[in-house]
N, C-alpha and C positions, 0 to 999 in steps of 0.2 A: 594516092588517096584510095583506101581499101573501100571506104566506102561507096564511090562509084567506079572506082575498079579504073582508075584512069592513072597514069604516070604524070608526073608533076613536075620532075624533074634530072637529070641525069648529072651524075658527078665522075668526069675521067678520069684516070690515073696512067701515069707514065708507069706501067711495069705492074705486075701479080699483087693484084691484093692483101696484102697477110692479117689486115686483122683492122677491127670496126666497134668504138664504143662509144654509146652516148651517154650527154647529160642526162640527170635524173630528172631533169623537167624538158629533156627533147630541144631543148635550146640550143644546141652545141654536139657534132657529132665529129668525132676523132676517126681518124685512120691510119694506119702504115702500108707500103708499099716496096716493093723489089726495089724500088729507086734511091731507099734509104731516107726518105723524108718522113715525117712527121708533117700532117695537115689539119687543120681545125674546119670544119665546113659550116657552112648558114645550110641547115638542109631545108629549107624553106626555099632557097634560092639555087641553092649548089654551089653557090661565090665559095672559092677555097680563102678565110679571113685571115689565116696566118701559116704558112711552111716555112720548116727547119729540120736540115737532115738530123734525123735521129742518132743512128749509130751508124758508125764507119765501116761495119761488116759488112757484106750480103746476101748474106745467112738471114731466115726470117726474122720478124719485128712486132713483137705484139703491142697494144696499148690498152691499157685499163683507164677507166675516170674514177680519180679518187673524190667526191665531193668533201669541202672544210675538210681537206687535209690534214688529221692531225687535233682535229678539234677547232682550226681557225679558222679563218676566211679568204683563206685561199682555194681555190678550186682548179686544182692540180690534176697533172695526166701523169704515169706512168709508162714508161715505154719497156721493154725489155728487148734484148740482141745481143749481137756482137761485137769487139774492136776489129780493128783489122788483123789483131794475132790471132784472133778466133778467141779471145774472151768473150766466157759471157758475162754480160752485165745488167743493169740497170739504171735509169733513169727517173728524175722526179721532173717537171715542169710545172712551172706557172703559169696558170692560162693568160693571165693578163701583160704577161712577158717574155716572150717564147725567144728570145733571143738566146738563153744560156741553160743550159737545164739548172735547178737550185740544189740536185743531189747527185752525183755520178760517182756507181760504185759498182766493183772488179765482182764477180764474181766464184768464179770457176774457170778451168778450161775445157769444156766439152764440147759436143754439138748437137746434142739436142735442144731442142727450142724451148723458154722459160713460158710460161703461161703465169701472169698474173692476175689476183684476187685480191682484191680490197674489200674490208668489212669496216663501214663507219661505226660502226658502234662504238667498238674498241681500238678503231685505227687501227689494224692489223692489218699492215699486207704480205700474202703469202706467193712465196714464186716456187712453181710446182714445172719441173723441166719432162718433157715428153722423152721417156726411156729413163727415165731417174725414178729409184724407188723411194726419194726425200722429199719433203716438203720444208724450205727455210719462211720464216716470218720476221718482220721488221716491226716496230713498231713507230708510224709517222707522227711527228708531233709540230706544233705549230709557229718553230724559231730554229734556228740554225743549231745544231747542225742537220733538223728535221728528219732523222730517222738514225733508230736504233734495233743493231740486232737482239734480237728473242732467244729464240732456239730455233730446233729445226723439229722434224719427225724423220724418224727414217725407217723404211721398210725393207722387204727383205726381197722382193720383185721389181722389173722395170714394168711402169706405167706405158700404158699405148696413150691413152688421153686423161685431162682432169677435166673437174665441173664441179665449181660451188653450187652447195643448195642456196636458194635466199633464206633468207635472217629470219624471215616471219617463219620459219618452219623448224627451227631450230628450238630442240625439248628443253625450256627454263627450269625445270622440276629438276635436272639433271646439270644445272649451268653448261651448258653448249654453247659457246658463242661462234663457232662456226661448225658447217659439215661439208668435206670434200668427197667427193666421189670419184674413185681411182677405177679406169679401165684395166681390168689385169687378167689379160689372156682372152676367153672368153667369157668375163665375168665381170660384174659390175659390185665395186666392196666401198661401201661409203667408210670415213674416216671421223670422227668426233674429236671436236678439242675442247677441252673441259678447262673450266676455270674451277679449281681446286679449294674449293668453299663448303662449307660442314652443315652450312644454315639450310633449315628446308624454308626459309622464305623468299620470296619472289627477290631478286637483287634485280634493282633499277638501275642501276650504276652501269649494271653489263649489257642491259638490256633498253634502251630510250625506244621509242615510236620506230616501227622497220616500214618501210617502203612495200607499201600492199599490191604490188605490181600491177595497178590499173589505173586509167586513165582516168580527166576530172572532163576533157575536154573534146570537144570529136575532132576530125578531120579537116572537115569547113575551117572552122572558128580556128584550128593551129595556121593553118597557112594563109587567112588574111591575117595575123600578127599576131592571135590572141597568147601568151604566155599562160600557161596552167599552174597550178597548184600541184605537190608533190604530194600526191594521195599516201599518209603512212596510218599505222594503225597500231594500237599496243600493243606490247607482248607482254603485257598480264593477262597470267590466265582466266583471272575474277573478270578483268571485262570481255574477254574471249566467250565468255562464259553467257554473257550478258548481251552476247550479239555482237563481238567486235563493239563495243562503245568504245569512247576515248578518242576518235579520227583525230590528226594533228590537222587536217582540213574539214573543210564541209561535206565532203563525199558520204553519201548513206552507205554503202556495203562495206564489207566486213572484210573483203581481202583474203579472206580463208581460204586454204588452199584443199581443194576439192578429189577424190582420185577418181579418175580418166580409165575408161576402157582399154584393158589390152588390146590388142589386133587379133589374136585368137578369139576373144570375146566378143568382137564385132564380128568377127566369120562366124560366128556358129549363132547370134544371132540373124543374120542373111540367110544362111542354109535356113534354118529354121522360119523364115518368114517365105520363102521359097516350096521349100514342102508343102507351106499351107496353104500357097495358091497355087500349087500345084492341085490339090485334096477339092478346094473350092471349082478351078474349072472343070476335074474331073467329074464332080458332082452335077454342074449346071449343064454337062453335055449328056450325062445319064438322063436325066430328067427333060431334054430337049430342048432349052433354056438358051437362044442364043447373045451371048453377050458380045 
Protein backbone atom coordinates (compact mmCIF):
# COMPACT_ATOMS: atom_id res chain seq x y z
CA UNK A 1 0.00 0.00 0.00
CA UNK A 2 2.09 3.03 -1.42
CA UNK A 3 -0.21 4.93 0.20
CA UNK A 4 0.93 4.40 3.76
CA UNK A 5 4.01 2.87 2.75
CA UNK A 6 3.14 -0.63 4.49
CA UNK A 7 3.52 -4.25 2.75
CA UNK A 8 0.37 -6.02 2.41
CA UNK A 9 1.53 -8.93 1.32
CA UNK A 10 4.30 -11.33 0.07
CA UNK A 11 4.07 -13.75 -2.94
CA UNK A 12 7.07 -16.75 -3.08
CA UNK A 13 8.41 -18.39 -5.83
CA UNK A 14 10.29 -21.60 -6.19
CA UNK A 15 13.15 -20.20 -8.38
CA UNK A 16 14.22 -16.42 -10.45
CA UNK A 17 11.47 -14.51 -11.27
CA UNK A 18 11.32 -13.96 -15.04
CA UNK A 19 8.50 -11.90 -15.75
CA UNK A 20 5.08 -10.12 -13.88
CA UNK A 21 1.76 -8.97 -15.76
CA UNK A 22 -1.32 -7.80 -14.57
CA UNK A 23 -5.07 -7.42 -15.25
CA UNK A 24 -6.11 -4.17 -16.62
CA UNK A 25 -8.41 -3.74 -13.71
CA UNK A 26 -5.41 -5.22 -10.98
CA UNK A 27 -7.80 -8.15 -10.37
CA UNK A 28 -5.43 -10.72 -11.48
CA UNK A 29 -1.71 -10.76 -11.46
CA UNK A 30 0.38 -13.31 -13.80
CA UNK A 31 4.00 -14.59 -13.29
CA UNK A 32 6.57 -16.84 -14.60
CA UNK A 33 9.54 -18.42 -12.82
CA UNK A 34 12.86 -20.60 -13.26
CA UNK A 35 10.53 -23.35 -12.13
CA UNK A 36 8.87 -23.44 -15.42
CA UNK A 37 5.30 -22.66 -13.99
CA UNK A 38 2.86 -20.34 -14.89
CA UNK A 39 0.77 -18.73 -11.70
CA UNK A 40 -2.33 -16.68 -11.62
CA UNK A 41 -2.12 -14.68 -8.18
CA UNK A 42 -5.28 -12.85 -5.86
CA UNK A 43 -2.71 -9.98 -5.16
CA UNK A 44 -4.92 -8.95 -2.63
CA UNK A 45 -4.14 -11.95 -0.88
CA UNK A 46 -1.00 -13.56 -2.53
CA UNK A 47 -3.21 -17.04 -2.71
CA UNK A 48 -1.48 -18.48 -5.99
CA UNK A 49 -5.44 -19.29 -7.74
CA UNK A 50 -4.14 -21.55 -10.39
CA UNK A 51 -0.40 -23.07 -11.56
CA UNK A 52 0.58 -24.79 -14.67
CA UNK A 53 3.98 -25.35 -15.90
CA UNK A 54 4.40 -23.21 -18.92
CA UNK A 55 7.05 -24.36 -21.04
CA UNK A 56 9.21 -27.41 -20.83
CA UNK A 57 12.62 -25.29 -21.34
CA UNK A 58 14.51 -23.46 -18.54
CA UNK A 59 15.62 -20.82 -20.45
CA UNK A 60 13.56 -17.71 -19.41
CA UNK A 61 9.60 -17.28 -19.59
CA UNK A 62 7.76 -14.16 -20.07
CA UNK A 63 3.96 -13.56 -19.87
CA UNK A 64 1.85 -10.79 -21.23
CA UNK A 65 -2.17 -10.31 -20.35
CA UNK A 66 -3.91 -10.19 -23.37
CA UNK A 67 -7.48 -8.70 -22.26
CA UNK A 68 -10.87 -10.09 -24.75
CA UNK A 69 -8.48 -11.77 -26.67
CA UNK A 70 -9.19 -11.45 -29.98
CA UNK A 71 -12.15 -9.24 -29.67
CA UNK A 72 -13.96 -11.96 -27.26
CA UNK A 73 -14.50 -12.79 -23.91
CA UNK A 74 -11.93 -14.48 -22.99
CA UNK A 75 -9.25 -13.09 -21.03
CA UNK A 76 -6.22 -14.86 -22.03
CA UNK A 77 -2.29 -14.79 -20.88
CA UNK A 78 0.35 -15.31 -23.12
CA UNK A 79 3.47 -16.94 -22.27
CA UNK A 80 6.64 -17.10 -24.33
CA UNK A 81 9.87 -19.85 -23.82
CA UNK A 82 11.19 -22.59 -24.66
CA UNK A 83 10.64 -26.63 -25.48
CA UNK A 84 13.02 -28.73 -24.15
CA UNK A 85 15.04 -28.64 -27.77
CA UNK A 86 15.44 -25.09 -27.12
CA UNK A 87 12.58 -23.96 -29.33
CA UNK A 88 11.29 -20.99 -28.94
CA UNK A 89 7.75 -20.65 -28.73
CA UNK A 90 4.54 -19.46 -27.68
CA UNK A 91 1.70 -19.89 -25.74
CA UNK A 92 -2.04 -18.59 -25.49
CA UNK A 93 -4.08 -19.51 -22.27
CA UNK A 94 -7.38 -19.10 -20.93
CA UNK A 95 -7.71 -17.64 -17.71
CA UNK A 96 -10.75 -19.47 -16.79
CA UNK A 97 -8.92 -22.79 -17.71
CA UNK A 98 -5.51 -23.03 -17.35
CA UNK A 99 -5.41 -26.65 -17.71
CA UNK A 100 -4.08 -26.73 -21.54
CA UNK A 101 -2.82 -23.74 -23.24
CA UNK A 102 -5.70 -22.94 -26.35
CA UNK A 103 -2.65 -22.02 -28.76
CA UNK A 104 0.84 -23.56 -28.79
CA UNK A 105 3.21 -22.59 -31.41
CA UNK A 106 7.09 -23.47 -32.66
CA UNK A 107 8.68 -20.80 -33.23
CA UNK A 108 12.32 -20.51 -34.06
CA UNK A 109 15.36 -22.03 -32.71
CA UNK A 110 17.40 -19.57 -30.82
CA UNK A 111 18.14 -18.30 -27.52
CA UNK A 112 17.32 -15.34 -27.06
CA UNK A 113 14.25 -14.63 -24.93
CA UNK A 114 10.88 -13.53 -26.76
CA UNK A 115 9.33 -10.45 -25.10
CA UNK A 116 5.66 -10.13 -25.79
CA UNK A 117 3.23 -7.19 -26.64
CA UNK A 118 -0.26 -7.27 -26.99
CA UNK A 119 -2.25 -4.22 -28.44
CA UNK A 120 -6.20 -4.69 -27.91
CA UNK A 121 -7.13 -2.52 -30.15
CA UNK A 122 -6.25 -4.38 -33.18
CA UNK A 123 -5.55 -7.62 -31.39
CA UNK A 124 -2.05 -7.59 -32.49
CA UNK A 125 0.41 -9.50 -30.65
CA UNK A 126 3.99 -8.77 -31.32
CA UNK A 127 6.94 -11.16 -30.00
CA UNK A 128 10.21 -9.12 -30.19
CA UNK A 129 13.15 -11.66 -29.11
CA UNK A 130 16.14 -9.91 -27.11
CA UNK A 131 19.35 -10.07 -29.63
CA UNK A 132 16.91 -10.25 -32.75
CA UNK A 133 16.74 -7.37 -35.01
CA UNK A 134 12.80 -8.79 -36.00
CA UNK A 135 9.66 -8.06 -34.68
CA UNK A 136 6.87 -11.06 -35.69
CA UNK A 137 2.97 -10.07 -35.10
CA UNK A 138 0.05 -12.57 -34.87
CA UNK A 139 -3.20 -11.54 -35.12
CA UNK A 140 -5.58 -13.05 -32.06
CA UNK A 141 -9.09 -13.70 -32.84
CA UNK A 142 -11.82 -14.97 -30.73
CA UNK A 143 -12.47 -18.94 -32.01
CA UNK A 144 -10.26 -21.65 -33.01
CA UNK A 145 -7.68 -21.66 -34.35
CA UNK A 146 -7.24 -18.05 -32.36
CA UNK A 147 -4.48 -16.69 -33.99
CA UNK A 148 -2.97 -15.84 -37.21
CA UNK A 149 0.38 -14.92 -38.49
CA UNK A 150 0.90 -11.16 -39.92
CA UNK A 151 4.03 -10.28 -40.96
CA UNK A 152 7.18 -9.67 -39.25
CA UNK A 153 9.52 -6.29 -39.28
CA UNK A 154 12.81 -6.95 -39.64
CA UNK A 155 15.94 -4.78 -38.90
CA UNK A 156 19.29 -4.74 -39.65
CA UNK A 157 20.73 -4.67 -35.78
CA UNK A 158 20.39 -7.08 -32.78
CA UNK A 159 18.14 -5.48 -29.98
CA UNK A 160 19.60 -5.29 -26.36
CA UNK A 161 15.77 -4.71 -25.09
CA UNK A 162 12.10 -3.84 -26.39
CA UNK A 163 9.27 -1.56 -24.87
CA UNK A 164 5.94 -0.82 -26.24
CA UNK A 165 4.71 2.81 -25.91
CA UNK A 166 0.84 2.66 -24.67
CA UNK A 167 -1.91 3.19 -27.35
CA UNK A 168 -3.01 6.57 -25.79
CA UNK A 169 0.30 8.03 -27.28
CA UNK A 170 0.15 6.61 -30.55
CA UNK A 171 -0.01 9.59 -33.60
CA UNK A 172 -3.88 8.84 -35.23
CA UNK A 173 -3.13 11.65 -37.87
CA UNK A 174 -0.49 9.14 -39.11
CA UNK A 175 -2.70 5.67 -38.32
CA UNK A 176 -0.02 4.34 -35.85
CA UNK A 177 -1.57 1.49 -34.07
CA UNK A 178 1.42 0.55 -32.23
CA UNK A 179 5.14 2.09 -31.34
CA UNK A 180 8.05 -0.15 -30.22
CA UNK A 181 11.12 1.06 -28.93
CA UNK A 182 14.26 -0.88 -29.77
CA UNK A 183 17.38 -0.63 -27.38
CA UNK A 184 20.18 -0.60 -30.11
CA UNK A 185 23.61 -0.24 -28.81
CA UNK A 186 23.64 2.87 -26.89
CA UNK A 187 20.69 4.31 -28.38
CA UNK A 188 17.12 4.27 -28.09
CA UNK A 189 15.13 4.02 -31.89
CA UNK A 190 11.40 3.85 -31.65
CA UNK A 191 9.56 1.79 -34.43
CA UNK A 192 6.06 2.79 -36.05
CA UNK A 193 3.54 0.40 -37.58
CA UNK A 194 1.35 2.14 -39.78
CA UNK A 195 -1.89 0.93 -40.98
CA UNK A 196 -1.76 1.80 -44.56
CA UNK A 197 -4.96 4.02 -45.05
CA UNK A 198 -4.95 7.42 -47.45
CA UNK A 199 -7.98 8.91 -45.36
CA UNK A 200 -6.90 11.86 -43.25
CA UNK A 201 -9.91 11.28 -41.11
CA UNK A 202 -9.87 9.92 -37.62
CA UNK A 203 -10.46 5.88 -38.14
CA UNK A 204 -12.25 4.47 -35.28
CA UNK A 205 -12.13 1.04 -36.19
CA UNK A 206 -8.27 1.26 -35.33
CA UNK A 207 -8.44 3.28 -32.69
CA UNK A 208 -11.67 2.36 -29.83
CA UNK A 209 -11.09 4.15 -26.09
CA UNK A 210 -6.97 3.14 -24.94
CA UNK A 211 -6.37 2.53 -21.31
CA UNK A 212 -5.40 6.17 -19.71
CA UNK A 213 -2.99 4.50 -17.45
CA UNK A 214 -4.57 5.83 -14.15
CA UNK A 215 -6.40 4.59 -11.48
CA UNK A 216 -10.29 5.23 -10.52
CA UNK A 217 -9.59 3.70 -7.11
CA UNK A 218 -7.01 4.23 -4.19
CA UNK A 219 -5.42 1.65 -2.15
CA UNK A 220 -7.77 1.36 0.80
CA UNK A 221 -10.88 0.62 -1.09
CA UNK A 222 -8.73 -2.21 -3.77
CA UNK A 223 -7.77 -4.33 -0.91
CA UNK A 224 -10.94 -4.32 1.22
CA UNK A 225 -12.49 -5.91 -2.21
CA UNK A 226 -13.48 -3.00 -3.99
CA UNK A 227 -12.97 -3.89 -8.02
CA UNK A 228 -12.25 -0.62 -10.16
CA UNK A 229 -13.33 0.57 -13.38
CA UNK A 230 -10.79 0.57 -16.41
CA UNK A 231 -10.13 4.29 -16.72
CA UNK A 232 -9.79 4.70 -20.93
CA UNK A 233 -10.06 7.68 -22.84
CA UNK A 234 -10.50 8.48 -26.55
CA UNK A 235 -8.24 8.67 -29.19
CA UNK A 236 -9.85 11.41 -31.00
CA UNK A 237 -8.14 14.02 -31.34
CA UNK A 238 -11.55 16.46 -31.37
CA UNK A 239 -12.03 15.23 -27.87
CA UNK A 240 -8.41 15.37 -27.00
CA UNK A 241 -8.83 18.65 -27.88
CA UNK A 242 -11.61 19.25 -25.71
CA UNK A 243 -10.05 17.97 -22.64
CA UNK A 244 -9.89 14.32 -23.04
CA UNK A 245 -13.97 14.23 -23.08
CA UNK A 246 -15.34 10.94 -23.98
CA UNK A 247 -13.85 8.68 -20.54
CA UNK A 248 -15.21 5.00 -21.26
CA UNK A 249 -15.62 5.50 -17.20
CA UNK A 250 -16.38 8.23 -14.81
CA UNK A 251 -13.02 9.32 -14.12
CA UNK A 252 -12.39 13.30 -14.74
CA UNK A 253 -8.80 13.53 -16.00
CA UNK A 254 -7.81 13.29 -19.33
CA UNK A 255 -4.99 10.51 -19.13
CA UNK A 256 -2.69 12.68 -21.27
CA UNK A 257 0.60 11.90 -21.19
CA UNK A 258 2.65 14.73 -19.80
CA UNK A 259 6.86 15.10 -20.49
CA UNK A 260 8.89 14.47 -17.31
CA UNK A 261 12.15 16.15 -16.53
CA UNK A 262 15.40 14.75 -17.83
CA UNK A 263 17.90 13.99 -14.94
CA UNK A 264 20.22 16.54 -16.22
CA UNK A 265 17.40 18.94 -15.93
CA UNK A 266 16.81 18.27 -12.37
CA UNK A 267 20.56 18.71 -11.71
CA UNK A 268 21.02 21.80 -12.90
CA UNK A 269 17.80 22.90 -11.47
CA UNK A 270 19.46 21.79 -7.81
CA UNK A 271 22.84 23.40 -8.63
CA UNK A 272 21.03 26.31 -9.41
CA UNK A 273 18.63 26.54 -6.33
CA UNK A 274 22.02 25.72 -4.40
CA UNK A 275 23.87 28.95 -5.73
CA UNK A 276 21.03 30.73 -4.60
CA UNK A 277 21.16 29.94 -1.12
CA UNK A 278 24.42 29.90 -1.16
CA UNK A 279 24.23 34.22 -2.55
CA UNK A 280 21.24 34.36 0.36
CA UNK A 281 23.44 33.17 3.37
CA UNK A 282 26.40 34.99 2.14
CA UNK A 283 24.27 38.03 2.23
CA UNK A 284 22.62 37.58 5.58
CA UNK A 285 26.17 37.13 7.17
CA UNK A 286 27.47 40.40 5.49
CA UNK A 287 24.93 42.22 6.99
CA UNK A 288 25.13 40.31 10.57
CA UNK A 289 21.83 38.68 10.10
CA UNK A 290 22.08 35.49 12.17
CA UNK A 291 19.76 32.81 10.84
Amino acid sequence: DLDVQEEKCTIEHDGTLFGLSWSLDGEILASTSKDKYLRLIDPRSGEVTSKVEGHEGTRTMKVEFCPQAGGGSIDAFCTTGFTRQSKRQFKLWDSRNMNSPIVQQNIDQSAGAILPFYDEGTHLLYLAGKGDSNIRYYELVPEDPWQFYVSEFKGGTPARGWCRVPARANDTTKCEVTRILKLDGNQIVPLSFLCPRKSNLFQADLYPDAYAGKSTIGAEEFFSGKKGKVHRISMNPKDRAAGGAKPADEASNSGAITKKKTASQLNKEVKDKDSEIARLQALLKENNIKY
